[in-house]
C-alpha distance (Angstrom), angle and dihedral (degrees) to the residues before:
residue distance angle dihedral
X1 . . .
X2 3.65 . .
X3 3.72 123.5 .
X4 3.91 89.7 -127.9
X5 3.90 91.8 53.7
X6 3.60 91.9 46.5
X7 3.77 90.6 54.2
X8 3.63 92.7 44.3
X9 3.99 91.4 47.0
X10 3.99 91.3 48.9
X11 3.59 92.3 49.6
X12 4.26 93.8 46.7
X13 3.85 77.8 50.0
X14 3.14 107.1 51.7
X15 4.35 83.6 42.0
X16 3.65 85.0 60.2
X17 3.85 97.8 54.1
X18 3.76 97.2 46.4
X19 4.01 86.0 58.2
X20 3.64 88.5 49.6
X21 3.61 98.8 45.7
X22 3.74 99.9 32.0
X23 4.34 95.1 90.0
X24 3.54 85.8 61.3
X25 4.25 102.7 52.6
X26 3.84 115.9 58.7
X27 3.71 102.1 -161.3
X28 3.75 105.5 48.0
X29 4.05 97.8 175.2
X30 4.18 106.3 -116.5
X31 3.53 93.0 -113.6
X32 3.73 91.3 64.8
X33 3.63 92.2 54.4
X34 3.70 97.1 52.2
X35 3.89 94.5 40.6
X36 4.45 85.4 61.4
X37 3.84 88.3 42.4
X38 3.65 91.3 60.5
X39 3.58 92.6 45.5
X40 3.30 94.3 51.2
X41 3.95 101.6 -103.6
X42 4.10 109.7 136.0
X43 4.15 87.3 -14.2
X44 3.86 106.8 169.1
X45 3.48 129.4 -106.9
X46 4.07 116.1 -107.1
X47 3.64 111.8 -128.2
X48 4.02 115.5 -170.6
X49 3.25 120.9 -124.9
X50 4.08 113.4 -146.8
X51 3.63 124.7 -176.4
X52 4.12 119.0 -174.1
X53 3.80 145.9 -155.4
X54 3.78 107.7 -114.1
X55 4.22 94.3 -153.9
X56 3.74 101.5 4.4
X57 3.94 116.6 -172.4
X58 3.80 121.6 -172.6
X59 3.88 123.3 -108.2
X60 4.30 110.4 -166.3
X61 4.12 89.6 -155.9
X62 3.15 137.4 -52.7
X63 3.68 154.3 -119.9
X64 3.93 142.5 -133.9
X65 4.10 91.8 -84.7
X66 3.41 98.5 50.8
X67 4.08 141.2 -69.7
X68 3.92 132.8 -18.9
X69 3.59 105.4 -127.6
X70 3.59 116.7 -163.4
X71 4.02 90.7 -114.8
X72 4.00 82.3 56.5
X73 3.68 85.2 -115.3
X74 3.97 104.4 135.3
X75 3.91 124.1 -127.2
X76 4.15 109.1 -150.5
X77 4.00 123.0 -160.9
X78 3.69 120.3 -117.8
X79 3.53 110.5 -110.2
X80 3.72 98.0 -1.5
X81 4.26 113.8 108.8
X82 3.71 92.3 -166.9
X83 4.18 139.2 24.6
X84 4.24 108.7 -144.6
X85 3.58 116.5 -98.6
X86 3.85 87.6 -126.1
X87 3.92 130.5 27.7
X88 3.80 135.0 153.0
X89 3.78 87.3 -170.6
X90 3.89 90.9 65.5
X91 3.87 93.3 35.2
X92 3.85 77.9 68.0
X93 3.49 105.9 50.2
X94 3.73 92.7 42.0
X95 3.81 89.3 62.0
X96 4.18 89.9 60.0
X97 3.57 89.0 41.9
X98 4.46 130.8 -116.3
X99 4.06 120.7 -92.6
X100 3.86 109.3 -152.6
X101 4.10 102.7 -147.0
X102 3.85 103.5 -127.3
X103 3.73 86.9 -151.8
X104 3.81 109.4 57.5
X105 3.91 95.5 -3.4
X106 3.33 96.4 -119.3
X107 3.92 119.0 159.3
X108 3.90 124.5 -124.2
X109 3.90 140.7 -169.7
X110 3.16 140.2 176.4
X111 4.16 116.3 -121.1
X112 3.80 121.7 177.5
X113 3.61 108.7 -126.4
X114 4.10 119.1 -143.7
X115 4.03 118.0 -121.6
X116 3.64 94.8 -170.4
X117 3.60 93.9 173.3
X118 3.99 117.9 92.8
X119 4.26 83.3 -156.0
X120 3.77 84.5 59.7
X121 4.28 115.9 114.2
X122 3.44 87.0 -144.2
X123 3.73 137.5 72.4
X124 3.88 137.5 165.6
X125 4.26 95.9 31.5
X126 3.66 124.7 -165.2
X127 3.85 115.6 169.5
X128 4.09 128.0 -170.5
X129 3.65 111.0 -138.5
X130 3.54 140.6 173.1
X131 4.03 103.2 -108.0
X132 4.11 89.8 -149.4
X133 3.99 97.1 58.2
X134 3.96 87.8 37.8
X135 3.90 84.8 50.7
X136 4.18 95.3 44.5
X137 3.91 81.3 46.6
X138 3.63 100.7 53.0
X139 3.94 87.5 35.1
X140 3.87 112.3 123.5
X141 4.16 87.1 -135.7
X142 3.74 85.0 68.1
X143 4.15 120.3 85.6
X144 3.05 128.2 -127.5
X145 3.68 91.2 -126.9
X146 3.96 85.8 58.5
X147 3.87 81.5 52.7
X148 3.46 96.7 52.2
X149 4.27 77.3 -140.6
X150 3.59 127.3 83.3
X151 3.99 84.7 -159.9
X152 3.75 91.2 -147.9
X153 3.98 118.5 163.4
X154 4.23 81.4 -1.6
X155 3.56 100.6 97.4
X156 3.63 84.5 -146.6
X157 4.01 89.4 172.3
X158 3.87 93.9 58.8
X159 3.82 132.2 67.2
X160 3.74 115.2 -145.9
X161 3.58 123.2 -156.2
X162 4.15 100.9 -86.3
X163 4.43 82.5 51.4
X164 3.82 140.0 -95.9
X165 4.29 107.5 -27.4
X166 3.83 101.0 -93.8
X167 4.01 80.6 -140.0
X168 4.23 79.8 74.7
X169 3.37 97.8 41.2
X170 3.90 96.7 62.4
X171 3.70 90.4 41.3
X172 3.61 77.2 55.7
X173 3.40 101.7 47.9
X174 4.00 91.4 46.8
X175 3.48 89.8 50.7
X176 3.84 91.5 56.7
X177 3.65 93.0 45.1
X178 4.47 91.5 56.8
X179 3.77 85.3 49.5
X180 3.64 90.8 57.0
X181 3.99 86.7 -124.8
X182 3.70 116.7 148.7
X183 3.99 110.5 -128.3
């Protein structure tokens, strides 16, 4: 036998005897834990987590005063004077479509979100947000410190092609939650 597969078998081994014997210790260090999570031992299941548009309607672009509708009709933000000329982030949520809230006429989309982390509960990620706080967010006129992210090296204005880094989106999310916003 190999050395590799001898490796590999020891450590599936030894994977296989910490789930047997871990009922019977109480203080397992951490380490442990996360060392038979990545090798599959007691790994969590992924659950998807799949937000919706209640009455989507379909926008083909848009323009600095708002969104192209396919009737032409245009669909402004609340609170935001001007849409950027270029975005990935609203490339993506055009694809799923934009719900205008009858209510408080407040724009949503949907954006998949990136869990980049095989540890990470959950899997397949599509979150409903309101396009003018995620726009105010991402806006250059807003710190960092208001952030609570200094987004360096995250790209944190760009989606790639898995989503928007799930890093962002709960930097996001917290920055919603100080501004008393409701997501």
């Amino acid at each position: 036998m190999k050395r590799g597969a001898k490796i590999l078998l020891s450590i599936a081994w030894g994977g296989v005897c910490f789930e047997v014997l871990r009922p019977f210790v109480v203080d397992w260090p951490a380490e442990s834990v996360i060392l038979v999570d990545l090798i599959g031992c007691g790994f969590p299941a992924r659950e998807d987590v799949i937000e919706t548009l209640d009455s989507p309607i379909r926008a083909t672009g848009w323009m600095k005063e708002g969104f192209v509708l396919e009737t032409g009709e245009v669909v402004s933000l609340p609170g935001i004077n001007e849409l950027p000329a270029r975005s990935s982030i609203l490339d993506e949520i055009l694809r799923g479509g934009i719900e205008v809230d009858p209510t408080d006429h407040r724009v949503y989309g949907l954006l998949p979100i990136y869990h980049w982390c095989g540890n990470d509960p959950i899997d397949k990620h599509v979150a409903r947000v309101d396009i003018a706080s995620l726009l105010r967010y991402l806006s250059p006129s807003t710190s960092p410190e208001d952030r609570n992210n200094s987004f360096e090296g995250l790209e944190c204005d760009a989606v790639t092609r898995w989503g928007w880094n799930v890093v962002c989106f709960e930097a996001y999310e917290r920055w919603l939650e100080r501004a008393g916003q409701h997501k």
